[in-house]
C-alpha positions as CSV (number, residue, x, y, z in Angstrom):
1,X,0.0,0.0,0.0
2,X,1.3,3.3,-0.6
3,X,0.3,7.1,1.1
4,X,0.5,9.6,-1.1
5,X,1.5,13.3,0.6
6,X,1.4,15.6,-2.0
7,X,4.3,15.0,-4.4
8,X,5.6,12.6,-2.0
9,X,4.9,8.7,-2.0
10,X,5.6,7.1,1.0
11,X,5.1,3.3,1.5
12,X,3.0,1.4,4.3
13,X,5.0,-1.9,5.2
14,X,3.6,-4.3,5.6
15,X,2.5,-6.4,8.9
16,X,2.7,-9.9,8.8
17,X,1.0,-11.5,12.3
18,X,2.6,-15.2,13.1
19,X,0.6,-15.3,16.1
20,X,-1.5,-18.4,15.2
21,X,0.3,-21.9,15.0
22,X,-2.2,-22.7,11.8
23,X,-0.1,-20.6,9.5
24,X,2.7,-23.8,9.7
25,X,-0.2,-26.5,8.1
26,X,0.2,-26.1,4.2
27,X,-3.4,-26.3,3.0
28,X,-4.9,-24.5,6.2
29,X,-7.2,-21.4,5.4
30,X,-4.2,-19.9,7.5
31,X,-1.2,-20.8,6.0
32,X,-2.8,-19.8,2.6
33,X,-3.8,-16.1,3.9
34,X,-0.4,-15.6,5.5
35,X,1.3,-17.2,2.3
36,X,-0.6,-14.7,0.3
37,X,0.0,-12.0,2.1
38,X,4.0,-12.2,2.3
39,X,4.3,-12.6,-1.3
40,X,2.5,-9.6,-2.0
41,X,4.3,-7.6,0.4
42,X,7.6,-9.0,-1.4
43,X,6.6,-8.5,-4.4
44,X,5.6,-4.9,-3.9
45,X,7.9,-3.6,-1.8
46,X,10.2,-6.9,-0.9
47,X,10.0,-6.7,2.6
48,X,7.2,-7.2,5.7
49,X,7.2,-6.4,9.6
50,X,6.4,-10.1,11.2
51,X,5.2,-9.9,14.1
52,X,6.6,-13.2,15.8
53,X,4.9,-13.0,19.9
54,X,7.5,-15.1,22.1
55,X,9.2,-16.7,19.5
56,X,12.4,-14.0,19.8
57,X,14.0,-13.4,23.3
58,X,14.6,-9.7,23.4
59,X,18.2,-10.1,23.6
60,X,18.2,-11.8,20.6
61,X,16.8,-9.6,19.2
62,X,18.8,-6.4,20.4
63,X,22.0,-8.1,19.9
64,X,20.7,-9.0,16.3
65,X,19.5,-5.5,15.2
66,X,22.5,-3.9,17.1
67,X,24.9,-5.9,14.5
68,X,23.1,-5.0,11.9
69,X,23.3,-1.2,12.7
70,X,27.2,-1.8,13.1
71,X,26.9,-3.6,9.9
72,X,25.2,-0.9,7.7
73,X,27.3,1.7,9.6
74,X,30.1,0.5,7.5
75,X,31.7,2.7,4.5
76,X,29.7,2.1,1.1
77,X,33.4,1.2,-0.3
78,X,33.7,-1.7,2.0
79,X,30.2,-2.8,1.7
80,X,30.4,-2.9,-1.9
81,X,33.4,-5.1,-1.8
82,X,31.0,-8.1,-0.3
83,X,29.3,-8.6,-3.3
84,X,29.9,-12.8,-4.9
85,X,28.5,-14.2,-7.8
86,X,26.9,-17.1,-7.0
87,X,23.8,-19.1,-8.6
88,X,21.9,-15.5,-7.7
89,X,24.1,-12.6,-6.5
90,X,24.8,-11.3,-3.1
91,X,26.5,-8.6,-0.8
92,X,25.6,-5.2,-1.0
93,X,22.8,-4.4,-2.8
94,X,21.4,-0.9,-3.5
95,X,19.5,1.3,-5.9
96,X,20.2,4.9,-4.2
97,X,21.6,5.8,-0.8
98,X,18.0,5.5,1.1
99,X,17.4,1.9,-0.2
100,X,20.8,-0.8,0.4
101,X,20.7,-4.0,1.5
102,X,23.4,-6.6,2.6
103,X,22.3,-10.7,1.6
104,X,24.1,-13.9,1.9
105,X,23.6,-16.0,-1.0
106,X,23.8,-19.0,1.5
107,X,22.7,-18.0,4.9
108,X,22.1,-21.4,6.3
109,X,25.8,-22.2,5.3
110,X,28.3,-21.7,7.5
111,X,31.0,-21.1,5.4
112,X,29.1,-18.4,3.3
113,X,28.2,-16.6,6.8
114,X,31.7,-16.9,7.7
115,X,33.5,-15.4,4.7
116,X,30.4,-12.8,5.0
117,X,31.5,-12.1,8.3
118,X,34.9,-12.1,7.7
119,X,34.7,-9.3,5.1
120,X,33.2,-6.7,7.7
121,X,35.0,-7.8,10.7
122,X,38.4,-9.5,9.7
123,X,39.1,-10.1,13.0
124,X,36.0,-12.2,13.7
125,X,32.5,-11.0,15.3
126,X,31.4,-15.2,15.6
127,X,28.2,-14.2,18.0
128,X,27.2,-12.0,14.4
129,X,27.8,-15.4,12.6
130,X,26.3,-17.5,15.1
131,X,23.5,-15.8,15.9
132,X,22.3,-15.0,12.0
133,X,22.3,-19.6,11.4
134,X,21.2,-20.9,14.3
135,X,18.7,-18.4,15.3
């Protein structure tokens, strides 16, 4: 959905609610609302706010969001350097300074994560690494 101020479009994110257990049985009225709803907001904006109730500790998720600040906090030149060519690209990704993105072709892997990791913090940040596979 998008709010148009004047001249100005602004987009509405959206909220994606994981509150009800349903949404994990394929086939369920549920799963094929939320299903529905998350590739919309992907396709039109490729992104959603999920709202996940006691499912992430609150230090998970601080620590989590607090990398990810030092992360984007990095110099453009360095985060353009993490890009690899793999089946689909990854690293930094961006189409003007307002809209950049950082993926891991491989998140799951734990070398991918690794040599991700490695780029930004050479020296090793492993509870970054750690936290973005098994959490």
């Amino acid at each position: 959905m998008y709010i148009s101020m004047g001249t100005l479009t602004v987009a509405k994110i959206p909220v994606v609610d994981f509150s009800n257990e349903d949404w994990l049985k394929p086939g369920t009225s549920s799963w094929l609302s939320i299903s529905k709803s998350i590739c919309h907001a992907l396709e039109e904006l490729g992104c959603f706010v999920a709202i996940l109730p006691g499912k992430v500790s609150p230090e998970l998720h601080n620590t989590f969001f607090g990398t990810l600040g030092e992360l984007f906090d990095f110099p453009t030149e360095i985060k353009v350097q993490s890009s690899f060519e793999k089946p689909y690209p990854s690293g930094y990704i961006t189409s003007n300074a307002a809209n950049e993105g950082l993926a891991i072709g491989y998140a799951t892997n734990p070398e991918d994560t690794r040599r991700f990791t490695h780029h930004f913090w050479p020296k090793g940040h492993d509870s970054f690494r750690y936290k973005l596979v098994l959490n």
